[in-house]
N, C-alpha and C positions, 0 to 999 in steps of 0.2 A: 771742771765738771761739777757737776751738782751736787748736795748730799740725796741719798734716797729719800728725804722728804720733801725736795724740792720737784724729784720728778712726781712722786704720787700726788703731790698739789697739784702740777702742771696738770696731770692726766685729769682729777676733779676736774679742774678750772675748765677743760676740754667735753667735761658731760658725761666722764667715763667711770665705773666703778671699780678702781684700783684693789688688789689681792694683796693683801701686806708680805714682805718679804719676798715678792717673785717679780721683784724687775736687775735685771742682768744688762752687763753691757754688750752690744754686738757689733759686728761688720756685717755689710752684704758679703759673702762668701766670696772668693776668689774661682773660676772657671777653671784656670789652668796655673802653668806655673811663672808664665811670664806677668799673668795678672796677678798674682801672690808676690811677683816683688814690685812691682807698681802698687802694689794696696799696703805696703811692708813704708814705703814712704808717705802712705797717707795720713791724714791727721780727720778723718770721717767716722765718727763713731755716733751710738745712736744708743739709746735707754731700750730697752726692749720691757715693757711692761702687762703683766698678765693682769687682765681687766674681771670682773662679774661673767661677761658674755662675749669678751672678746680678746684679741692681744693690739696693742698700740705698740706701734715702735715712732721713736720721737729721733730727731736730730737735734744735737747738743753740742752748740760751738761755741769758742768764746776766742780769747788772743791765746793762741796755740792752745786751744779745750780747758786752760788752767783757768782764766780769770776773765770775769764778767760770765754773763749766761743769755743762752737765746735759744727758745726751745720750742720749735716749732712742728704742727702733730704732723708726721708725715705721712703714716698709715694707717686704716686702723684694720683689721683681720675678724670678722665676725668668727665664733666658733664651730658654728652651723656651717661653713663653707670650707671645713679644715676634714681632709679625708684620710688623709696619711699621716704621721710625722717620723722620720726618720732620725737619729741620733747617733753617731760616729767619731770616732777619734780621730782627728786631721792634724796629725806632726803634735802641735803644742794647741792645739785648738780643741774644740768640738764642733763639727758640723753639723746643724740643726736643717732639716729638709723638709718643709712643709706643701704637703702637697694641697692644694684647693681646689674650689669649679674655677677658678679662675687660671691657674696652672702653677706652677714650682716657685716657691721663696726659699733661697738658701739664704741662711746667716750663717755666722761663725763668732764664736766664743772664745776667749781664753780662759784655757783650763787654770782651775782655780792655785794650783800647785807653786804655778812661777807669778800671778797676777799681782804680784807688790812689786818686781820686777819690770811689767809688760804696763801696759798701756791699761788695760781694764782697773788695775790694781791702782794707779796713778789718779788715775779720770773717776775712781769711785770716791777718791780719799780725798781728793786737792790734789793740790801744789807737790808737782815734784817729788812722789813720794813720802814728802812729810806727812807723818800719821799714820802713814800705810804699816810701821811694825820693821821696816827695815832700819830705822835709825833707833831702833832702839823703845823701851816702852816708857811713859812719863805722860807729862802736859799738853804733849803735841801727835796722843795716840788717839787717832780714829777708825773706827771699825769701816773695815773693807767691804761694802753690802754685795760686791759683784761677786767675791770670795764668799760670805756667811749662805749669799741669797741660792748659788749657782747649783747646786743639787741639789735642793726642793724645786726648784723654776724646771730643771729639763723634767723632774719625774712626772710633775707634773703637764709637760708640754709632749712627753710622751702619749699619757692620757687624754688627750685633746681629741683625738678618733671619737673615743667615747660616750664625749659631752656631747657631738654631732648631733645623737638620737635622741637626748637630754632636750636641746635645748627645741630640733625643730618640733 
């Protein structure tokens, strides 16, 4: 996975105007619980990046998400079409619910507590954890952005109702 300035390039490089410190990583949210362990084996994760006037969410794969990069924009979320957002504690997660004219985007987060642990903590840092703060701190520590970035990104993504009338 990327460092956080490879996705805020990518998102430029896409025409978009990137919010510094407010890209987190996410899942499409799981429906039920048989889909929670079907998505528990997945290797699908995605930059979720708050833009100027909108949120981008990008899909970020490489040989098992550690090495090489391929990032391609898969969504992008104008702000003006965002009417609700709901925010929730799901087990070890947070469930993000974005309502729009168009209808319901659930993502899901890992909460930032265990992420040097999980998958977001890993995919934010490199390799396996190297960096992340579990091995220790030295030559090989890099800051976790999915961790620093993940409470300003929801308070902000709470506020998103707001911008609606802002921006139309």
């Amino acid at each position: 996975m990327p460092a956080e300035k490879y996705v805020t390039e990518f998102v430029k490089e896409a025409g978009f105007t990137p919010i510094p410190d407010r890209a987190i990583i996410v899942t499409y949210a799981p429906a039920n619980m048989s889909e929670r362990i079907v998505k528990f084996f997945s290797n699908e994760f995605f930059a979720l990046q708050m833009c100027r006037d909108s949120l981008v969410l990008t899909i970020c794969t490489g040989v098992m998400g550690i090495v090489g990069l391929m990032m391609v924009h898969r969504t992008c979320q104008p702000y003006n079409t965002i009417r609700k957002v709901e925010i929730k504690e799901d087990m070890l997660n947070w469930r993000i619910e974005l309502d729009t004219d168009e209808g319901q985007i659930a993502l899901s987060a890992q909460q930032k507590e265990l992420s040097e642990w999980r998958h977001s903590g890993t995919l934010s840092v490199g390799m396996s954890g190297l960096g992340s703060g579990i091995t220790g701190s030295g030559a090989l520590k890099v800051a976790n952005w999915h961790r620093a970035n993940l409470d300003a990104t929801l308070a902000d993504l709470k506020a998103l109702p707001g911008k609606r009338e802002e921006i139309a």
